[in-house]
Every structure is written in structure tokens, then in C-alpha cells.
SEGUNU-535997 format. One line per 3 residues: number of its first residue (from 0); for each residue z, x, y of N, C-alpha, C. Coordinates in pm, whole numbers, padded with zeros to 5 digits. Atoms other than C-alpha are relative to their C-alpha. Layout:
<recs>
NUM> Z:X:Y:Z:X:Y:Z:X:Y  ... .
</recs>
This chain:
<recs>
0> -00093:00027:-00110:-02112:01779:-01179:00038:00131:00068  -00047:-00133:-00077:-02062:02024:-00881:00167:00044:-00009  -00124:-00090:00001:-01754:02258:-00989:00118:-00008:00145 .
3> -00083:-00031:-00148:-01659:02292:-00600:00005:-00130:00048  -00015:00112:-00023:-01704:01934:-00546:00107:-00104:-00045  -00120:00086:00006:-01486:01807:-00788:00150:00080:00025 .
6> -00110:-00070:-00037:-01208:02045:-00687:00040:-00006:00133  -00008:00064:-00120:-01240:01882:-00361:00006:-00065:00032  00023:00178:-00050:-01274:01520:-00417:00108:-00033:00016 .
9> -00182:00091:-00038:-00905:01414:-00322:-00041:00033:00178  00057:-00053:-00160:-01060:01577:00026:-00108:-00072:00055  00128:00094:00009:-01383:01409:00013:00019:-00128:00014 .
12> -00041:00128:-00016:-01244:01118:-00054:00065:-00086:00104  -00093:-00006:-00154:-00992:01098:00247:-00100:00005:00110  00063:00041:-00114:-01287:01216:00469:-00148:-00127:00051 .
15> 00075:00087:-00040:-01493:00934:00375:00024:-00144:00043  -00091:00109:-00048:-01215:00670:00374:00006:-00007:00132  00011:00011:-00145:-01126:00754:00723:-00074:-00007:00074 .
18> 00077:-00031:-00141:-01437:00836:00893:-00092:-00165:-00042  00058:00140:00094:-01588:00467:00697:00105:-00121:00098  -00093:00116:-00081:-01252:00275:00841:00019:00030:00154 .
21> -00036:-00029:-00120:-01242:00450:01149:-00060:-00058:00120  00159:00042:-00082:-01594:00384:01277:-00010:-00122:00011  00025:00124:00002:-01581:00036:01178:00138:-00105:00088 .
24> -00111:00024:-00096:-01212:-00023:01360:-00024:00046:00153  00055:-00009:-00114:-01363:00128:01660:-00120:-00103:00069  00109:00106:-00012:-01656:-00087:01663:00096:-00145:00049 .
27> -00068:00135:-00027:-01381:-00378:01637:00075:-00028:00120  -00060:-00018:-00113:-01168:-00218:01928:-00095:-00029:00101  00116:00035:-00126:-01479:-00248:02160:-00031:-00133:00014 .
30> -00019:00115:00043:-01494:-00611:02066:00088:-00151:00026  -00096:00031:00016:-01195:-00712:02070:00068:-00035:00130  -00049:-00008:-00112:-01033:-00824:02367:00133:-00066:00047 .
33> -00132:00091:00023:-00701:-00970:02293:00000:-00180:-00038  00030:00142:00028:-00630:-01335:02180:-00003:-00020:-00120  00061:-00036:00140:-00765:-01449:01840:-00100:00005:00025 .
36> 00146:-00091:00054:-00998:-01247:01688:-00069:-00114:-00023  00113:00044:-00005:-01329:-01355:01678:-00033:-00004:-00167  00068:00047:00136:-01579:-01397:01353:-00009:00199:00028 .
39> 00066:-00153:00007:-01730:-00990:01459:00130:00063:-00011  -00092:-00048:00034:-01389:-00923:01466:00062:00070:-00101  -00047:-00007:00144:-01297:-00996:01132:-00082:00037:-00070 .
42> 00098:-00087:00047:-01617:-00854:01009:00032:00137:00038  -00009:-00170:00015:-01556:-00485:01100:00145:00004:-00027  -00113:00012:-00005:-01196:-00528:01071:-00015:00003:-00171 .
45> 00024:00007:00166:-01281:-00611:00655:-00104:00094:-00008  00113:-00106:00008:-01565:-00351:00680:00088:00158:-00008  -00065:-00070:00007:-01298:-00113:00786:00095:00049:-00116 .
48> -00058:-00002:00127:-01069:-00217:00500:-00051:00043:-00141  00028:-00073:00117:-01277:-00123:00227:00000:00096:00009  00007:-00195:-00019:-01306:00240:00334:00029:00048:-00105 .
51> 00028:-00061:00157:-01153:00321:00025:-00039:-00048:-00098  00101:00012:00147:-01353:00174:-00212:-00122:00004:00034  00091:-00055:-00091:-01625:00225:00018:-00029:00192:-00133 .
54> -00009:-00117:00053:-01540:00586:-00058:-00015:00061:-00151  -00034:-00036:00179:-01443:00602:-00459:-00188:-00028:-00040  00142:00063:00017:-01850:00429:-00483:-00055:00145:00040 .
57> 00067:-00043:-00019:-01958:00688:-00273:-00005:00201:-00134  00003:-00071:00068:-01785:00954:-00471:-00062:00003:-00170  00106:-00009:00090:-01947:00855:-00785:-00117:-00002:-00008 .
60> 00135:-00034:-00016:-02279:00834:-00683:00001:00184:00013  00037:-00094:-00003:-02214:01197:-00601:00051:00065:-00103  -00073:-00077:00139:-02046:01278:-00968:00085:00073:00031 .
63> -00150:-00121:-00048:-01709:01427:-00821:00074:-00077:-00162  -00112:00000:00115:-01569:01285:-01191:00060:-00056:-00019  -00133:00127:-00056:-01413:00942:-01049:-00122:-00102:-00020 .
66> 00040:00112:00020:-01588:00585:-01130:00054:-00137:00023  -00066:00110:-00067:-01505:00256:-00947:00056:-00107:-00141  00027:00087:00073:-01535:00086:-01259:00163:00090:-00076 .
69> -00114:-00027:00077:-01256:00307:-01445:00119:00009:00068  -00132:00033:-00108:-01024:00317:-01139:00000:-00172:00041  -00067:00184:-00020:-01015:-00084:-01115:00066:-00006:-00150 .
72> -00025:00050:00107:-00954:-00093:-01508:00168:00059:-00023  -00128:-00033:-00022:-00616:00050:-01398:00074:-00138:00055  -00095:00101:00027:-00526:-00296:-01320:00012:-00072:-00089 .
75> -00015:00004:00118:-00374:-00401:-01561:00136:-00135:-00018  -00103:00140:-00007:-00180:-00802:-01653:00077:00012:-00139  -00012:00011:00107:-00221:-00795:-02028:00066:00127:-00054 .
78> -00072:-00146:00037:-00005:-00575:-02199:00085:00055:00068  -00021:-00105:-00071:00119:-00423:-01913:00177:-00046:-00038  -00100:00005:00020:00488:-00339:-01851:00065:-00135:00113 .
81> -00021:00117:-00095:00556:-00679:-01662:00177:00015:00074  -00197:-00009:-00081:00944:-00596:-01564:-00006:00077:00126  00023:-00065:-00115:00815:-00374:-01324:-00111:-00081:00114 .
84> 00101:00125:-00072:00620:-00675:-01145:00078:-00045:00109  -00085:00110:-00081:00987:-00869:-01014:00024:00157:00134  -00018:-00093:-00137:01070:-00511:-00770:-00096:00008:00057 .
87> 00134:00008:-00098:00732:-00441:-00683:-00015:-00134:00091  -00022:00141:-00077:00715:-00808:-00544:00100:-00012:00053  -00111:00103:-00059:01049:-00933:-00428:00112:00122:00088 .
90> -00066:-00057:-00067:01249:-00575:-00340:00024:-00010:00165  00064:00018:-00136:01097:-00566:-00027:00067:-00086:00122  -00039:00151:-00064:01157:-00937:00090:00162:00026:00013 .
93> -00168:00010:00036:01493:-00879:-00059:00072:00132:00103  -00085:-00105:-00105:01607:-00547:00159:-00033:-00062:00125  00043:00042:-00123:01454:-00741:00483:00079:-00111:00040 .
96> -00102:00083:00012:01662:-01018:00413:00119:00039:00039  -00129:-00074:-00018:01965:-00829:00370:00050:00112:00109  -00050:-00052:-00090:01899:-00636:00651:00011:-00066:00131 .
99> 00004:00093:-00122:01832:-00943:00868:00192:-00042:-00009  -00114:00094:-00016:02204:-01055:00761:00069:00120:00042  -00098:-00125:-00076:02363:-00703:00833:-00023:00049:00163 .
102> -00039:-00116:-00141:02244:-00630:01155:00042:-00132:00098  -00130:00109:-00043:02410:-01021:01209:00117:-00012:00012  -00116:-00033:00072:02686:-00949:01070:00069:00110:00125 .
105> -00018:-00072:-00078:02691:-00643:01322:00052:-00006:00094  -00025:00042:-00124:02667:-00813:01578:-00121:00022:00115  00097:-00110:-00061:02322:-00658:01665:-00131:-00129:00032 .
108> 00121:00135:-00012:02114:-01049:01653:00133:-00088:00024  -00088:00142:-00014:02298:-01360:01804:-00020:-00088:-00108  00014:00135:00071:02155:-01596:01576:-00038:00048:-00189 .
111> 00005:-00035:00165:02122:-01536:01155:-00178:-00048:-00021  00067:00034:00031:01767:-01561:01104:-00110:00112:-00114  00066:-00017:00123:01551:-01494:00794:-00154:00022:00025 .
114> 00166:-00004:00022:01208:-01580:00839:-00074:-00044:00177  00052:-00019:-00149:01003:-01500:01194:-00020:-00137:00051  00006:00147:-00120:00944:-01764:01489:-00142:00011:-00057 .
117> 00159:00011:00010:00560:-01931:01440:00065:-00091:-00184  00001:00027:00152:00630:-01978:01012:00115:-00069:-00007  -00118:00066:00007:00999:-02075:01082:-00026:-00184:00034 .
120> 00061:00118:-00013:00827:-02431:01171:-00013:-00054:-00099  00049:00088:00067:00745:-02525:00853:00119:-00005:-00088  -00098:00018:00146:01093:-02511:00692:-00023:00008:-00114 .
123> 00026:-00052:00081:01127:-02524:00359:-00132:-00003:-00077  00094:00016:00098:00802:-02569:00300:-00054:00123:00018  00045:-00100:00003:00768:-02210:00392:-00011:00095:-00083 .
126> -00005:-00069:00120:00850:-02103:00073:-00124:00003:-00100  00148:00034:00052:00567:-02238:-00110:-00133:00068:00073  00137:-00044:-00033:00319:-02124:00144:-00001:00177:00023 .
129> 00066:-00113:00023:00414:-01789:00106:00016:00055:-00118  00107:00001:00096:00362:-01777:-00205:-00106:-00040:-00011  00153:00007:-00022:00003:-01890:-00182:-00044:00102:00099 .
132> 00050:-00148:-00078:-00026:-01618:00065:00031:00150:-00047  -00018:-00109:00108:00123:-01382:-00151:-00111:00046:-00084  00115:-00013:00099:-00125:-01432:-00415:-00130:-00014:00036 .
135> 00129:00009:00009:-00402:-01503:-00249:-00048:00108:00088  00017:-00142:-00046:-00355:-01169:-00046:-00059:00076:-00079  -00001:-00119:00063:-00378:-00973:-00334:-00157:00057:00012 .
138> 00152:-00001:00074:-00756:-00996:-00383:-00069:00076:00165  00014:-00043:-00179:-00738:-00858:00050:00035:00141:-00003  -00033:-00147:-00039:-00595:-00507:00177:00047:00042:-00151 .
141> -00059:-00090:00114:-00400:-00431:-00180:-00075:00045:-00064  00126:-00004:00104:-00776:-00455:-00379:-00039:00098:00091  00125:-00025:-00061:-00951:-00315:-00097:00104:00198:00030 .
144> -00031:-00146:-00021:-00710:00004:-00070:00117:00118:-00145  -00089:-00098:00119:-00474:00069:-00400:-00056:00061:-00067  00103:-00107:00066:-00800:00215:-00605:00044:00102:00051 .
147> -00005:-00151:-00030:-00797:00491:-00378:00139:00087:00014  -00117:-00091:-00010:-00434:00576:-00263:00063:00006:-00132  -00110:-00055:00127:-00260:00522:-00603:-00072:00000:-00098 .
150> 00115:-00010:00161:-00568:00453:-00894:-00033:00182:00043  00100:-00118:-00029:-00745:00786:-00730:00112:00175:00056  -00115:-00126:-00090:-00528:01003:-00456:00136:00069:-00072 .
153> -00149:-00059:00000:-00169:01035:-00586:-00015:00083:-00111  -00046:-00116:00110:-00231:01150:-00928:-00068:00150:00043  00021:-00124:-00053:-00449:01421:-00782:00093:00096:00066 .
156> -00072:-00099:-00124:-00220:01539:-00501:00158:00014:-00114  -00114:-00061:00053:00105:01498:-00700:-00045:00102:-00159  00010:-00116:00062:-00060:01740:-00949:-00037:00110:00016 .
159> 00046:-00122:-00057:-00150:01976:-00747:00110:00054:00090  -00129:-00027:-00055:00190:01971:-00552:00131:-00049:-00027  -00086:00103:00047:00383:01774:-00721:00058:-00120:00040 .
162> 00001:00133:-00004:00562:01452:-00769:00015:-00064:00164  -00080:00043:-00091:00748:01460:-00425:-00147:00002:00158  00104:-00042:-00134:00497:01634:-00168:-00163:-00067:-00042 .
165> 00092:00063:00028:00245:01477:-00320:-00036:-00156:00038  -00029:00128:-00039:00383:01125:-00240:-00033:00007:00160  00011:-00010:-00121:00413:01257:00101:-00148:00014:00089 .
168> 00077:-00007:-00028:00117:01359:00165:-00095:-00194:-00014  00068:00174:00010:-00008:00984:00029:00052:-00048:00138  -00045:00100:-00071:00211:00822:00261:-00008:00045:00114 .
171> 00034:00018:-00133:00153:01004:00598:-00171:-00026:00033  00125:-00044:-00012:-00227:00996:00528:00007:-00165:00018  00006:00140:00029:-00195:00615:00445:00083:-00049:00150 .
174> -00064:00035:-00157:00039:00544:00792:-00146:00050:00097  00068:-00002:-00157:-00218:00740:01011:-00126:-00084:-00062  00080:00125:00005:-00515:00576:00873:00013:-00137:00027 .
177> 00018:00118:-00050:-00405:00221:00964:00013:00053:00158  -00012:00006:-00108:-00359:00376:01311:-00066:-00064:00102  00077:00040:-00011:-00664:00245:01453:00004:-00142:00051 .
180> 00010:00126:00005:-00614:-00101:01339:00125:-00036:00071  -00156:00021:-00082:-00237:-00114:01482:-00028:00015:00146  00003:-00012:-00126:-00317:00029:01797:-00135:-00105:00115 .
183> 00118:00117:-00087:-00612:-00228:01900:00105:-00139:-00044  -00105:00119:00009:-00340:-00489:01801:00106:-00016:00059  -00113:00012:-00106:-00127:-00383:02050:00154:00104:-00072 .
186> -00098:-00056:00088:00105:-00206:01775:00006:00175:00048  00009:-00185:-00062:00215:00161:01933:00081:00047:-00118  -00092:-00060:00123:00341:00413:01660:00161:00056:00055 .
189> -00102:-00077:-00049:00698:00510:01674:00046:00092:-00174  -00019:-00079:00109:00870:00743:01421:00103:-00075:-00101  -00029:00090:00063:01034:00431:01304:-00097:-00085:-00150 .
192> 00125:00029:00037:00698:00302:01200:-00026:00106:-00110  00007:-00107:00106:00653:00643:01007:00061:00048:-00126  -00168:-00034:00094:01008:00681:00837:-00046:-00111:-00119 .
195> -00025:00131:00073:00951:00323:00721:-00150:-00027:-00109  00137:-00003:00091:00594:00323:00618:-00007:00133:-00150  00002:-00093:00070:00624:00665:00435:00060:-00065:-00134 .
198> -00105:00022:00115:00919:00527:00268:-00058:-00126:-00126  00039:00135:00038:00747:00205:00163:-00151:00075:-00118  00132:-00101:00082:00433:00445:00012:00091:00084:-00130 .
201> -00069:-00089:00158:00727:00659:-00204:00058:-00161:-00080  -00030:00151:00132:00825:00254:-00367:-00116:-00019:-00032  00149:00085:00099:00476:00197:-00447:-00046:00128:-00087 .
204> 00059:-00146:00047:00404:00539:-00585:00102:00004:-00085  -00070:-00023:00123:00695:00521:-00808:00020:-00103:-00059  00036:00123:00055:00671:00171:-00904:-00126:-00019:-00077 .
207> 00103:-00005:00061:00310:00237:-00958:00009:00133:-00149  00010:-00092:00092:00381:00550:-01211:00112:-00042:-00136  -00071:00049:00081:00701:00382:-01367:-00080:-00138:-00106 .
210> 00099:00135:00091:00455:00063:-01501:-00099:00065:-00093  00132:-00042:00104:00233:00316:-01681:-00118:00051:00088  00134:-00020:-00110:00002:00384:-01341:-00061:-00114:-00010 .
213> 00025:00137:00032:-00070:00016:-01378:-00038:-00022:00193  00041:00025:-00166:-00269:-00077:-01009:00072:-00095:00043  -00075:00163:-00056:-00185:-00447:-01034:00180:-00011:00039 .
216> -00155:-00013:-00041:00199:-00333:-01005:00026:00073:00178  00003:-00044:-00138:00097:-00118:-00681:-00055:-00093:00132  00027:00148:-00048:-00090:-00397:-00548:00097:-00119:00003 .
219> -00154:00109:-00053:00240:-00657:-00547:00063:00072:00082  -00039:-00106:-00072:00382:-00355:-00401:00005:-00009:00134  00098:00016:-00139:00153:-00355:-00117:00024:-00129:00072 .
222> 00039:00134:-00066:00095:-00718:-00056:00156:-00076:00021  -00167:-00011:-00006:00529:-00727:-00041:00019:-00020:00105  00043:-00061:-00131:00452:-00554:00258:-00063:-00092:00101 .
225> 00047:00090:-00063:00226:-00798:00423:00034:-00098:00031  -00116:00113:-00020:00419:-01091:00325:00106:-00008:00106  -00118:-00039:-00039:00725:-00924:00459:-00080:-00038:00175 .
228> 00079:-00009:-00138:00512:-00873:00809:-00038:-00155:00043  00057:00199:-00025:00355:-01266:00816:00109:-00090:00023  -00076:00094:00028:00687:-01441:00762:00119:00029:-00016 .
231> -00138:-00072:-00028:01003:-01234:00775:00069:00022:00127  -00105:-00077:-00133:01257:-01143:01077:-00001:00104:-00057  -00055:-00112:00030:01301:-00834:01060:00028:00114:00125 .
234> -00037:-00030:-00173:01422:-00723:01450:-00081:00073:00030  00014:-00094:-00036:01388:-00450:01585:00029:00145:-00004  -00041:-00142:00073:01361:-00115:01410:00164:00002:-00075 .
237> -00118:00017:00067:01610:-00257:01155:00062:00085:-00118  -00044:-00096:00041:01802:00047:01040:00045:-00033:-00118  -00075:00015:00081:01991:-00090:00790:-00085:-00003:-00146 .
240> 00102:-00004:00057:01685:-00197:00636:-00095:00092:-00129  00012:-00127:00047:01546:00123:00633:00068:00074:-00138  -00052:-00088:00067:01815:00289:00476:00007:-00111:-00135 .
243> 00015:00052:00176:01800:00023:00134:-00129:00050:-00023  00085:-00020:00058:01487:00114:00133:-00008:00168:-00053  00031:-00132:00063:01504:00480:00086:00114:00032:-00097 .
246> -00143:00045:00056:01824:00419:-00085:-00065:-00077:-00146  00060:00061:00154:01599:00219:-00366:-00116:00101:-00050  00092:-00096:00017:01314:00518:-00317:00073:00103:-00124 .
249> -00040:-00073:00042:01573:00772:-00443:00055:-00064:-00147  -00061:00067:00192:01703:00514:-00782:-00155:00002:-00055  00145:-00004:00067:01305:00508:-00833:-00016:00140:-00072 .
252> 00052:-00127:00063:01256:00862:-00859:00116:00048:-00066  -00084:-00058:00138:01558:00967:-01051:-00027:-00062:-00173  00052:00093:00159:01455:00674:-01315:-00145:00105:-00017 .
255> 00154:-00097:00030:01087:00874:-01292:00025:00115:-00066  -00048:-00113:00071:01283:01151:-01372:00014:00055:-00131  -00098:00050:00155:01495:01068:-01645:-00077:-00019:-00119 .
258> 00060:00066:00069:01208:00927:-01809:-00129:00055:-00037  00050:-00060:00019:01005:01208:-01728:-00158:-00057:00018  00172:00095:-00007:00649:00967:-01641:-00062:00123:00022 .
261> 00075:-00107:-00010:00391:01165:-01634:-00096:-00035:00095  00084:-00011:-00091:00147:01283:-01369:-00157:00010:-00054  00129:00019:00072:-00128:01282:-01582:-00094:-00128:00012 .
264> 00069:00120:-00041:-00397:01023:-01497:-00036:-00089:-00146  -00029:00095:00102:-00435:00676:-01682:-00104:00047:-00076  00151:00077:00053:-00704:00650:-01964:-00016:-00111:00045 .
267> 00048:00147:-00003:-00888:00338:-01912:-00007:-00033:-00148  00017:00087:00120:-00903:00095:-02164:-00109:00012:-00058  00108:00013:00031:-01169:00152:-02397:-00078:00110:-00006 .
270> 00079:-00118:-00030:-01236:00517:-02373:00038:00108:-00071  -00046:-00124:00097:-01207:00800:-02617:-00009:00089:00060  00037:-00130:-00064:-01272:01129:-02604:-00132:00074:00026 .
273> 00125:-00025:-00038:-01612:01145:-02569:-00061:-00020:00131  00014:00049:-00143:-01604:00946:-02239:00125:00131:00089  -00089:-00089:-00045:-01323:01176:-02169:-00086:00170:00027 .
276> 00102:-00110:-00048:-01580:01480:-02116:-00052:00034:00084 .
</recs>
């Protein structure tokens, strides 16, 4: 294994993710012409999405020291620390909620609403269906991108800069990479968009290290996120929001603290020290 290669693959990796999702979100932007998406649509649009596992494949073919097969075995059901399952899942929902009723409360929305116009149609049977969209997300964007940012990326970068700048670096790399796909959707970035996304990358990054580095906990994480987006109110650049969320970022990382998790990457299941070589 090239010396200078693997002392580079957190770099490597990034420039094959992006230039893999980039190319294939461009392809979709040319395509694309407002409305619903098409079938070619949703083909480069999921072509795009793998980028990082796209990438982690490509980096083992070139022996940078990383294997798709031992970064999936980071998810993890059996055994795992399951208490760290109900935040990863439900925080999310739950600060979006609470910030839909405060900025009512405010005085900042006329009407008290919970869950977006379009889904608000199906009353309560909207509960049920998102759960089935919950779960049947997971196996979508959370599979197709938590390998790389939290199985692969974070422990690298937060050991090379540690826990904090290390996160950071995850989470503006992870905001501009969906840029692409946001901005052919009509979605313009504001520094709202940035604050909030970043912040949403330091709960999965310490959620994911508090479970043991457990994927399947970063993945509920993620797909929180999506949910939240499909079927939530959540106004317009809802501050209040915001601030639980970085407000639950900072009880994450003091517990990380306290508890001392380590930055050290998972073993996989099944691997001594011989594989460890």
C-alpha cells in the first residue's frame, strides 16, 4: 500500500465523492426542466448519490487501507447500544415540532401547524406513513452516504484535528456537496441552510461516536433529516429551531466528553490482529 496514498485518502476520497456526484447531478441539471422528475432524472440523481460509496470501492481497489465491506460492518442492530437509536430518530422531529409551536406562540405563523401542506391531507394517517418512509428511506441517501462521511471521513479528520474541527470540516464538506442537487431544485443556499446543516452533521457525528461508531445510529440520524423535510412545517428559517438544535449539539459533546469516546476507528466484527496489519 502506497505510504503517500494512504496519508491522503480522507482527500482522495472527498475528490472522488464530489467529482462522481457532481458530474452525475450535472448531467441531471441538463435534463431536468422543472415539474416532476422524469425516470433519467432519477437515474443520475441516484447515480449521484452513491458518490460515496462509489468512492470508498474505488479507494480499495487502489489499497489506501479502507474496505467497503469493513466500513458497512459498522452497522450495527445486534448488540449495539440501542438507547442511542430513540435521539438519533425522533430529536430532530421533536425540535421541529417545538419550534413550529414557538414561533406560534410568537406570533411569527397565524395558524399552529405541525406537519407541511401536500402530507397534511392524509391526517392521521400521516403518522403511519411516515413511518414507512422513515424506514424504508434508510436503505436510500443514509446507506448511500453514512459509509463515507461518518464509517470513513470523521474518524480520519477528527484525528488529525480533532474532535471539534474535525466535525466541521465533515459538515461544511457534506452541505456543499449536496449543492448541486439543491440548486437544480430550485433550493438557493443561505447561511441559514449552512448554520443548520453543519449543526445537524455535529448530532450525527456525536450520536454516531456516542453508540460505539455504530453507522446504523448515524443513518436514523440522517434519514430524521429527510423525514423532517417530506412531512414537517418548519417555516421559514425557524430560529428557534435552530438554536435546540445546537443547544442539543453542545449536551452531545460534553456527554462525548465526560465519557471520553474515543476517536479511534471501529474494529469490525470478526477481525483480530492479523487483519489489523
Amino acid at each position: 500500500m502506497s505510504e503517500r496514498l494512504h496519508k491522503h485518502r480522507t482527500a482522495v476520497f472527498y475528490s472522488f465523492a464530489f467529482a462522481i456526484s457532481w458530474l452525475s447531478w450535472w448531467v441531471m441539471s441538463r435534463v431536468y426542466h422543472g415539474g416532476t422528475p422524469g425516470l433519467v432524472v432519477y437515474v443520475f440523481s441516484t447515480i449521484g448519490g452513491l458518490g460515496p460509496l462509489i468512492s470508498l470501492v474505488i479507494l480499495e481497489r487502489l489499497h489506501a487501507g479502507v474496505t467497503l465491506k469493513e466500513t458497512l460492518s459498522q452497522i450495527k442492530i445486534r448488540g449495539a447500544k440501542k438507547a442511542w437509536f430513540i435521539p438519533a430518530a425522533l430529536a430532530l422531529p421533536v425540535m421541529t415540532a417545538l419550534g413550529s409551536l414557538a414561533s406560534f406562540l410568537m406570533g411569527r405563523e397565524e395558524q399552529l401547524r405541525f406537519i407541511k401542506s401536500g402530507p397534511d391531507t392524509l391526517g392521521i394517517l400521516v403518522i403511519p406513513v411516515m413511518a414507512v418512509h422513515f424506514a424504508a428511506s434508510l436503505v436510500t441517501s443514509p446507506l448511500f452516504e453514512e459509509p463515507g462521511w461518518r464509517g470513513f471521513a470523521l474518524g480520519d479528520l477528527q484525528r488529525k484535528w480533532g474532535r471539534e474541527i474535525g466535525s466541521l470540516v465533515v459538515g461544511l464538506l457534506w452541505w456543499a456537496w449536496h449543492q448541486p442537487m439543491d440548486l437544480t431544485f430550485g433550493q438557493q443556499p443561505t447561511l441559514y441552510s449552512v448554520v443548520s446543516m453543519v449543526a445537524l452533521s455535529f448530532m450525527i457525528d456525536s450520536l454516531f461516536n456516542l453508540s460505539g461508531k455504530n453507522l446504523f445510529t448515524a443513518m436514523l440520524g440522517h434519514q430524521s433529516a429527510g423525514t423532517v423535510i417530506a412531512f414537517l412545517h418548519q417555516g421559514d428559517g425557524n430560529l428557534v429551531q435552530l438554536f435546540l438544535l445546537i443547544g442539543f449539539v453542545v449536551l452531545l459533546r460534553v456527554r462525548e466528553r465526560s465519557l471520553k469516546t474515543s476517536l479511534s476507528p471501529a474494529r469490525p466484527r470478526g477481525t483480530g490482529a492479523a487483519a489489523a496489519k
